[in-house]
PLY file of the C-alpha trace (Angstrom):
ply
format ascii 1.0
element vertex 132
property float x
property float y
property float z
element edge 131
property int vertex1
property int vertex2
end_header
-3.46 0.02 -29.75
-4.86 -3.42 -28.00
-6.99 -3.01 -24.78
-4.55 -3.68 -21.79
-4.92 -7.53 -20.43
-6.85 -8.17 -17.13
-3.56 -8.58 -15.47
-1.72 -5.69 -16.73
-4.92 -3.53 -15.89
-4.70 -4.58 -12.25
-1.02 -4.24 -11.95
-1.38 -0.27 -13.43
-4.25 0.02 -10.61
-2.36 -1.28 -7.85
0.61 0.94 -9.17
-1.25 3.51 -8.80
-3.25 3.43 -5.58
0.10 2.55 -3.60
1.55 5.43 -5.25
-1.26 7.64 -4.39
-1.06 6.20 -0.76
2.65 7.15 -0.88
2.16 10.84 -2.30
-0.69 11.23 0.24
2.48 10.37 3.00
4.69 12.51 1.10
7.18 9.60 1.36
6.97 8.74 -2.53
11.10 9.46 -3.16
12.84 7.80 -6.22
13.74 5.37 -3.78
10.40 4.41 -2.39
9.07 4.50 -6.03
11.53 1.59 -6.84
10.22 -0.27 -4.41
6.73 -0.35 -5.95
8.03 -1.37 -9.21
9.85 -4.06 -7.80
6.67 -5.19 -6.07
5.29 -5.03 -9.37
7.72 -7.22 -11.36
7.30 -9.66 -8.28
3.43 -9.41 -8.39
2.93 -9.91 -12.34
5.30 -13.07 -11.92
3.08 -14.46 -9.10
-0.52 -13.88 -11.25
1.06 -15.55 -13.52
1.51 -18.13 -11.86
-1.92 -18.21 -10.61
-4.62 -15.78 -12.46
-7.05 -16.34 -10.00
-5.25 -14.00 -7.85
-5.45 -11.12 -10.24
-8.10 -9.23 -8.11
-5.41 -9.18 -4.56
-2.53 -7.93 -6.38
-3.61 -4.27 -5.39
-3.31 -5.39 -1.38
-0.21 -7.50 -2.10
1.77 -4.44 -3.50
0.44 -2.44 -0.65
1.57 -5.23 1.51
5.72 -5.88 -0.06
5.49 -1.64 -0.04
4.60 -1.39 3.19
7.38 -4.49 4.10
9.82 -2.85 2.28
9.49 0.56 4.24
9.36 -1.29 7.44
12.88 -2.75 6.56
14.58 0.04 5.54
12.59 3.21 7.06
10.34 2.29 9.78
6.44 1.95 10.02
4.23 3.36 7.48
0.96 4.73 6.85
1.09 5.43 10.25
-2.66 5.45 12.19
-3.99 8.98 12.02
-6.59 7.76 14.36
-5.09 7.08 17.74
-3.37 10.54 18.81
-2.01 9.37 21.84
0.29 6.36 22.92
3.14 4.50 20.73
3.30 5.49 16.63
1.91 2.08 14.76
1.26 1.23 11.31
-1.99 0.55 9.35
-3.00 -3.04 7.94
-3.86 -3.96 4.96
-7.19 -6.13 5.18
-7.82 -8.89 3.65
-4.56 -10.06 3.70
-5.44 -12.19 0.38
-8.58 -11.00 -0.71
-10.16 -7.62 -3.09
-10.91 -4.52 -1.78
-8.08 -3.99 0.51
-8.42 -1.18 3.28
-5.91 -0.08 5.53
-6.40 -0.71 9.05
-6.27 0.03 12.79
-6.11 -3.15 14.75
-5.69 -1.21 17.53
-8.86 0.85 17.25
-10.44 -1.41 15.44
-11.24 0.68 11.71
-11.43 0.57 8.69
-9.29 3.59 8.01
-9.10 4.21 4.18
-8.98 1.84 1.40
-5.72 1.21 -0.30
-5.52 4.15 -2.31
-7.50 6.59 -0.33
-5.12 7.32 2.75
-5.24 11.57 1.86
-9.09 11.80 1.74
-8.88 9.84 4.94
-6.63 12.38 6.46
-3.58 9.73 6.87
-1.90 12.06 4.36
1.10 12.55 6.68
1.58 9.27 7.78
5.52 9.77 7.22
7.04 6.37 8.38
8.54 6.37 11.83
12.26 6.71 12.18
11.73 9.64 9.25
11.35 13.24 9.73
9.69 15.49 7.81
0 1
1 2
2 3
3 4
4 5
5 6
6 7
7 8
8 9
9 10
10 11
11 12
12 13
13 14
14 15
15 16
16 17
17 18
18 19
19 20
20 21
21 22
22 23
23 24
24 25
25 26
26 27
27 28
28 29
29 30
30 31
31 32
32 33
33 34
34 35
35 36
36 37
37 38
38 39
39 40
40 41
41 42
42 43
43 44
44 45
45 46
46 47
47 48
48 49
49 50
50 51
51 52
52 53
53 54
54 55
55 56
56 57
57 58
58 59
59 60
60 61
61 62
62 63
63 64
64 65
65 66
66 67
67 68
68 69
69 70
70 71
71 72
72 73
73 74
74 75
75 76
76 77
77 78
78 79
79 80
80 81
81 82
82 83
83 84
84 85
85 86
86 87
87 88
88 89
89 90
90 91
91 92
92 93
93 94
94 95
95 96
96 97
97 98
98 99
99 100
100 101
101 102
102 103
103 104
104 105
105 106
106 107
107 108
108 109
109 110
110 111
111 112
112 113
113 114
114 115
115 116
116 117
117 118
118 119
119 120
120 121
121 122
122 123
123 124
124 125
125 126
126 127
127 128
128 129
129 130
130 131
C-alpha cells in the first residue's frame, strides 16, 4: 500500500475535522455528510489547480460546509459564547490561510479550531431555523 499524497492527506484531514465539527453539532445527517464530500471533490479540483494551497483546504471545506448549511438550514456552529442577544454563526479565520479557528466577531475569540468545536463546548451549535 503507497503512503497517501500530500493532497489526499489534507483532504482526509479536512474530512475529518468538519465532520467532527458536525458530530460535535449533532447536525452530521446523510444529507449534511454529502455536503462535505461535495466540498471535497470541489476542494481536490482546486489544489490541483494550485498545490500551494494544500495547507487551507481544511478552512475552505469548513467554509463551502458552513455555506452550504447557511443555504439550505440556517446558521451554523452557532457562538456558544454570547448567551444573550440574536443567534449568529462562527467564522472561520484565516479565510485563506492554515490553522483555521472558528470565530466570534462579535466577541471577538478565538472559539475552537476547526475540528475542535465539542471540547470547546460549541457541541450543540444546531444551525438556526433547526430544532433539536
Amino acid at each position: 500500500m503507497s503512503p497517501l499524497s500530500p493532497l489526499e492527506q489534507a483532504l482526509h484531514t479536512a474530512r475529518a475535522l468538519v465532520l467532527a465539527d458536525l458530530v460535535a453539532g449533532e447536525v452530521a445527517e446523510a444529507d449534511v455528510v454529502s455536503l462535505v464530500e461535495e466540498s471535497v471533490v470541489q476542494r481536490r479540483w482546486w489544489v490541483e489547480q494550485w498545490p500551494d494551497g494544500v495547507e487551507f483546504v481544511a478552512g475552505l471545506v469548513a467554509q463551502d460546509v458552513q455555506d452550504a448549511l447557511l443555504d439550505r438550514f440556517g446558521r451554523w456552529p452557532l457562538c456558544p459564547v454570547c448567551g444573550a442577544g440574536d443567534p449568529h454563526a462562527l467564522e472561520v479565520e484565516p479565510e485563506l490561510g492554515p490553522d483555521p479557528h472558528w470565530v466570534c466577531h462579535k466577541a471577538g475569540v478565538k472559539v475552537a479550531a476547526v475540528g475542535s468545536l465539542g471540547a470547546a463546548g460549541a457541541g450543540g451549535a444546531r444551525p438556526s431555523g433547526e430544532s433539536a
